[in-house]
Structure formats: structure tokens, C-alpha cells
C-alpha positions, -999 to +999 in steps of 0.1 A: +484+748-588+458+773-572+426+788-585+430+825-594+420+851-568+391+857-594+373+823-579+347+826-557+355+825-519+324+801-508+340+764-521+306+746-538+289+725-520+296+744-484+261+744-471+252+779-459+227+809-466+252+819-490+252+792-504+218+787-512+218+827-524+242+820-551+225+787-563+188+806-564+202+834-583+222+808-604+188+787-614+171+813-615+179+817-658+165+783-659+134+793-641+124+823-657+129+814-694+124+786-714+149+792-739+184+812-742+165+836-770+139+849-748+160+862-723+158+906-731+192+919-736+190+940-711+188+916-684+221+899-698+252+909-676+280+920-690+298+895-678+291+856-663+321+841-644+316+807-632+342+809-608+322+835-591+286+839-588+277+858-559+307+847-539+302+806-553+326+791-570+307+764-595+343+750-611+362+716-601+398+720-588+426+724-612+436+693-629+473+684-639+470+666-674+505+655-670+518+648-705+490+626-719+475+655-743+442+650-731+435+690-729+400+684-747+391+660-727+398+675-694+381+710-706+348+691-714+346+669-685+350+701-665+325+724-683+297+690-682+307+691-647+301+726-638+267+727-655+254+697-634+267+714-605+243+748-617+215+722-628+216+706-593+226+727-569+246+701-545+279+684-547+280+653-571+288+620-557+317+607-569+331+644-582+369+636-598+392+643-578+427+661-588+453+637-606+486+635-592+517+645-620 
């Protein structure tokens, strides 16, 4: 399976002024406002793709569930993961790796 051509071109992690552009303007949200509610609306884009912020792409690689029916699972262990990697700004050690069908 591949990533759509949506994802971002620069693979997370890839250490590069690019890079570090897209992680600042990612944490940047974080760093301005305390909460979600006191962000103005008008500052809200109209759209937030976490395959592709400013050319980064924050997501895992596509997983193959296979028949176990573990589609929950694998949705939340990928969001938790993509939220450290915007929390942190660096590749986790240990990150999954893809699972074979």
C-alpha cells in the first residue's frame, strides 16, 4: 500500500531546515494558546492535514490489519502516535513498524 499523493513530501523525522519549519509552525498552536477555545476563529484554517504540514508528513506508514478486526485499534495507536510526533518534534524510538499480511 502507498500514502496518497496528498502526504507530505519531507518523511518525519528527515532532519533539515524544512524540517524544523514545519515542526515550529506545527507547535506553534501549543505555544501561543493555552487552550483550544482561545484560539480566534479567524486564525483557524480551513483545513489541517496531518499528512501535510508545510511539506511534513506527521502520520506512521500504512498498516495492513490483515483479518484480525483490529481497525479501532490500529486508528488510535496511529492518531496517539501522530500527536507525540507534533508534541515532540523528533522520531520516537521504537516507532511500529508495518505488519506483514
Amino acid at each position: 500500500m502507498k500514502k496518497p499523493k496528498t502526504a507530505g513530501q519531507i518523511p518525519f523525522g528527515v532532519k533539515s531546515d524544512e524540517f524544523q519549519k514545519a515542526i515550529k509552525y506545527a507547535q506553534s498552536w501549543k505555544k501561543k494558546f493555552k487552550k483550544a477555545e482561545d484560539i480566534p476563529s479567524t486564525l483557524i484554517p480551513h483545513t489541517y492535514d496531518f499528512r501535510n504540514i508545510k511539506g511534513l508528513d506527521f502520520t506512521g506508514p500504512l498498516r495492513d490489519q490483515g483479518d484480525c478486526g483490529g481497525c479501532y485499534t490500529f486508528s488510535f495507536v496511529q492518531s496517539i502516535e501522530m500527536r507525540l510526533k507534533l508534541k515532540y518534534g523528533h522520531t520516537m524510538k521504537g516507532d511500529i513498524t508495518p505488519l506483514s499480511p
